[in-house]
C-alpha positions, -999 to 999 in steps of 0.1 A, spaced: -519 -125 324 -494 -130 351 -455 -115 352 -435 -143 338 -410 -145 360 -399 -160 395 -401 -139 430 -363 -135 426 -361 -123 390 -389 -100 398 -364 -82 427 -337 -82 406 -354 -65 379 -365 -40 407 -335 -34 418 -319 -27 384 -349 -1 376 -341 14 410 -301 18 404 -315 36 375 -336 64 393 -367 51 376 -358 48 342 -371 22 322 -346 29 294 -318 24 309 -327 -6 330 -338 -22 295 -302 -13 283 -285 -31 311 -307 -59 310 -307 -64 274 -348 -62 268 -364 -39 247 -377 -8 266 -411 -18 255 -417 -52 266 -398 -39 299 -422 -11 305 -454 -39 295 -441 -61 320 -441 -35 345 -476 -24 338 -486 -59 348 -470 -56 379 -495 -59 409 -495 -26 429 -478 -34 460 -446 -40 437 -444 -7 419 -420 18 420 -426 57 406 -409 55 371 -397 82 346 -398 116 368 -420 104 393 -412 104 433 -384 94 442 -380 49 441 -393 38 476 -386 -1 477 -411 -20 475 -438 -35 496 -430 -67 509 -452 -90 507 -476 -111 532 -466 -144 543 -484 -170 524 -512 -189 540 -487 -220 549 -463 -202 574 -492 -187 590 -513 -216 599 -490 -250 592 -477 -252 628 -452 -282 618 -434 -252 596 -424 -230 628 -414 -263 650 -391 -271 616 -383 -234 618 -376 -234 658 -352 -268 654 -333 -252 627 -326 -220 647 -322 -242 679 -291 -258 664 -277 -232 651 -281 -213 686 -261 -245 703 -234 -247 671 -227 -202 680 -229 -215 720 -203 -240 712 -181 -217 690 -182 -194 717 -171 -212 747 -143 -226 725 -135 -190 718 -135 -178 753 -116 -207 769 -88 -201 746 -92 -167 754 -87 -171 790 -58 -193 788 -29 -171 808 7 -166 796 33 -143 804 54 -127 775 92 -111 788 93 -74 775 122 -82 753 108 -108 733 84 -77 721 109 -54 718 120 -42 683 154 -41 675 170 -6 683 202 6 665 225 -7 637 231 -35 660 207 -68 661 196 -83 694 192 -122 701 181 -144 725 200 -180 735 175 -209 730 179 -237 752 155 -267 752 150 -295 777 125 -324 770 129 -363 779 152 -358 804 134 -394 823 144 -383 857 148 -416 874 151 -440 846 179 -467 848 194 -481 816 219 -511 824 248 -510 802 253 -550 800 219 -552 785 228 -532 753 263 -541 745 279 -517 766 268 -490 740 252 -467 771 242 -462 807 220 -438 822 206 -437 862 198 -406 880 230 -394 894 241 -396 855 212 -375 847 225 -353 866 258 -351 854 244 -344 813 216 -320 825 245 -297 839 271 -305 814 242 -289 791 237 -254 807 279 -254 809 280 -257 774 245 -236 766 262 -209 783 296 -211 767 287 -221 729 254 -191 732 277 -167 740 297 -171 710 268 -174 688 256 -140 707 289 -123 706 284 -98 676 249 -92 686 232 -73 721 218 -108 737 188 -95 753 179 -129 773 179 -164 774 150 -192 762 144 -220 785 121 -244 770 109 -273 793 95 -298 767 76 -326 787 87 -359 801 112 -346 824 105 -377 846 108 -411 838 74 -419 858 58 -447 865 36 -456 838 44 -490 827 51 -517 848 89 -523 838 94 -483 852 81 -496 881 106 -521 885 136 -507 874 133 -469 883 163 -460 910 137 -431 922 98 -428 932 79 -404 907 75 -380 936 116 -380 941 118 -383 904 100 -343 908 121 -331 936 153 -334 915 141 -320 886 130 -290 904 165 -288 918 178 -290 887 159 -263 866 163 -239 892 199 -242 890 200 -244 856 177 -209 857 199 -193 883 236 -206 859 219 -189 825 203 -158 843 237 -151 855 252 -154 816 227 -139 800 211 -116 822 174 -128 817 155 -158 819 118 -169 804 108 -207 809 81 -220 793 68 -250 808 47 -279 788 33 -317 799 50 -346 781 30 -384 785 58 -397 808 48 -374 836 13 -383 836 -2 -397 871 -27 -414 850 -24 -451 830 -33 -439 797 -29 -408 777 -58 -381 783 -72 -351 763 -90 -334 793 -72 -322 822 -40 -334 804 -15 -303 817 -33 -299 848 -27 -341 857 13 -340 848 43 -338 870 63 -317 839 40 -293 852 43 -292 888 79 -292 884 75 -256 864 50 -243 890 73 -255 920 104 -238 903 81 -203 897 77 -200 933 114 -201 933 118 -169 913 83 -150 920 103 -121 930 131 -118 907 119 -96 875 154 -116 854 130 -142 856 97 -154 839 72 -181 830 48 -191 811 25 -221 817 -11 -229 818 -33 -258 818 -29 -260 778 -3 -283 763 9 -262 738 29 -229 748 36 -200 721 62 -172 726 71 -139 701 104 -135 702 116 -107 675 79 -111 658 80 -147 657 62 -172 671 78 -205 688 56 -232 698 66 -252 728 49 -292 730 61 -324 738 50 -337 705 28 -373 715 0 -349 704 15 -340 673 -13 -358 658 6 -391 643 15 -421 658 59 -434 661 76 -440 624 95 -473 617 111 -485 586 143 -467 568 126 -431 576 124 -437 613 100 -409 629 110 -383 607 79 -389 580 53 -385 614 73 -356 629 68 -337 589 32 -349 589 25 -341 621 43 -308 625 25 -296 590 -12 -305 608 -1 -284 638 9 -258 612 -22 -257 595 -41 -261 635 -28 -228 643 -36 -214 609 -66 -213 611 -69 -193 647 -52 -165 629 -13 -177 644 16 -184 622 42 -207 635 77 -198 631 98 -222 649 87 -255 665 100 -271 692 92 -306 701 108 -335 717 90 -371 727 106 -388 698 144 -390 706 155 -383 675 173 -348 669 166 -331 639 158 -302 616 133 -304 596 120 -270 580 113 -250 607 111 -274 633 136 -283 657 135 -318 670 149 -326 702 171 -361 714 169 -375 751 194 -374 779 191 -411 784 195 -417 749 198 -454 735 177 -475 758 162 -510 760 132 -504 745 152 -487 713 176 -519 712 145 -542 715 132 -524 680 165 -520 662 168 -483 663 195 -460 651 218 -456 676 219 -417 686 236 -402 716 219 -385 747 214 -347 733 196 -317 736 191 -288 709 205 -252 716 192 -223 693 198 -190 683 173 -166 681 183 -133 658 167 -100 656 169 -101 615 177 -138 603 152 -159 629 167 -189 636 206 -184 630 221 -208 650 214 -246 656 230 -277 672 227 -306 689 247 -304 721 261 -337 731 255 -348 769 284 -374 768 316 -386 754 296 -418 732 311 -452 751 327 -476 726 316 -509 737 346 -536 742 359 -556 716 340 -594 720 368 -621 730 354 -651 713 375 -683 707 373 -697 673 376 -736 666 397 -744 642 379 -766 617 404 -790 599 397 -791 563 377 -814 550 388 -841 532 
């Protein structure tokens, strides 16, 4: 009469008689049989699955068993067998190239973002964020009401009326605190390009000039808050207006964008001045501890949603968007903090994210879909030792132009009669 019960009840009940030391009594306790029919069921066992019981030698497990006939000599078993472990060999391959190109991704961290506070008094660090800046871009005045105007020499002008007031406003923020440095996030589309056909045409600059004064500008806007605030780190990330190619890419997407030869062109600038440092690479995302907290530099057209219309605007895709990034990073082990992000032109703060404006601000292409009206403007930030992000604001790149009053002539309609 065989053992009635399955190969795996059969181990388990092995295994409880071996937690036991052999004893039949108190295996049938814990498995609620009677000791009888526990130690007639064992009898029956064949004798490669006994173990020495009750004061014998000490429980040896148990034989295992010999393959049955069917994995011995069914050869379309082991192919099965080989595929199986074939695609799980290419799935651990995959996993770990994955692994090891994130890995090798370089970045440079500035000793004081990993410095702990010391003393009674906290320590901060001035965030300052530059992203579509459109280098190049001309926005004519008479075809938006007069409302704005933007070309590159005025692109100039905001750009450095920024640092000015990053440098004036910070060190208020910074005053009852030791600043230990300053934040310079470049945040993509620094350059109008060339990537649609009406940039083409209207564009006062050549993408390749559009480059050279941007990298004139960030290195004087380095050298202005490395003399305020002692230190410098940049961290340097492609937007999709710098691209030299006509349509968005996922491969080769940092290594293809002018955003990022303008960062590597303004390194070499500074390769021998320890006040400053960078951090770039061929990924489009940047992350930098600063007091144990991670900020996250991208552009944000890969924020994984597409533009927002309607009475929300973009804010709705920036939250979804934001929270998917959020979750991205979760699950590599890396808790975002603080989020920076531009490529929408719309400032805002929503959680912990920190949405950047435009220096050209209102344009055409907003007044061709109805947009709110928003002025050119860039985010400054504090960063503090025990509260995180202390200080925000938006800081304004122009006195806002109040278009001119229409002169329109009115008939006057007699009354009817």
């Amino acid at each position: 009469m065989p053992v009635p019960f399955t190969p795996e009840q059969i181990a388990h009940r092995l295994a409880v008689i071996a937690a036991h030391g052999g004893d039949i009594g108190a295996a049938a306790q814990q498995l609620r049989v009677k000791r009888g029919t526990l130690r007639e069921w064992y009898a029956r066992l064949p004798d490669w699955q006994r173990t020495p019981v009750e004061g014998g030698d000490p429980i040896q497990p148990a034989v295992i068993p010999p393959p049955p006939p069917k994995e011995i000599h069914d050869s379309q078993f082991w192919r099965n067998k080989s595929k199986a472990q074939t695609r799980e060999i290419g799935a651990l391959e995959h996993l770990a190239e994955q692994l090891s190109g994130i890995r090798d991704i370089p970045y440079q961290v500035p000793e004081y973002a990993l410095a702990p506070p010391s003393g009674s008094r906290a320590q901060s660090v001035v965030g300052c964020y530059w992203s579509d800046v459109h280098m190049g871009e001309v926005i004519a005045a008479e075809e938006i009401g007069g409302i704005n105007e933007f070309n590159s020499e005025i692109c100039r002008q905001r750009l450095r009326r920024y640092i000015s007031a990053a440098c004036n406003v910070g060190s208020r923020w910074a005053a009852d605190t030791d600043c230990v440095g300053a934040y310079f996030g470049l945040g993509g589309d620094l350059i109008s390009g060339d990537i649609h056909e009406e940039l083409r045409m209207t564009n006062d600059l050549t993408a390749h000039e559009q480059v050279q004064a941007m990298v004139e500008e960030v290195i004087a806007a380095i050298r202005h808050l490395r003399e305020t605030y002692g230190r410098v780190h940049v961290t340097c990330v492609p937007g999709n207006h710098g691209r030299n190619t006509h349509k968005p890419t996922a491969k080769l997407y940092a290594r293809l964008s002018y955003d990022m030869m303008i960062g590597a062109m303004a390194q070499r600038e500074f390769v021998n001045d320890p006040r400053v440092t960078f951090q770039q690479s061929a990924a489009k995302d940047q992350v930098t501890p600063i007091f144990g907290r991670n900020v996250l530099n991208t552009h944000g057209d890969k924020l994984g949603t597409g533009g927002g219309q309607g009475f929300a605007g973009p804010f709705l895709p920036i939250v979804r968007g934001t929270k998917k990034t959020q979750a991205q990073y979760a699950s590599k082990g890396v808790s975002l903090d603080l989020i920076l992000h531009g490529h929408y032109h719309t400032s805002g703060n929503p959680g912990n994210v920190l949405s950047n404006g435009s220096v050209p601000g209102y344009s055409e292409y907003g007044d061709d879909l109805r947009f709110v009206i928003e002025p050119p403007q860039q985010n400054l930030f504090l960063m503090h030792s025990r509260w995180g992000l202390r200080e925000r604001m938006p800081i304004q790149l122009e006195e806002p132009i109040k278009p001119p009053k229409p002169r329109v002539r009115v008939p006057a309609w007699s009354e009817a009669k």
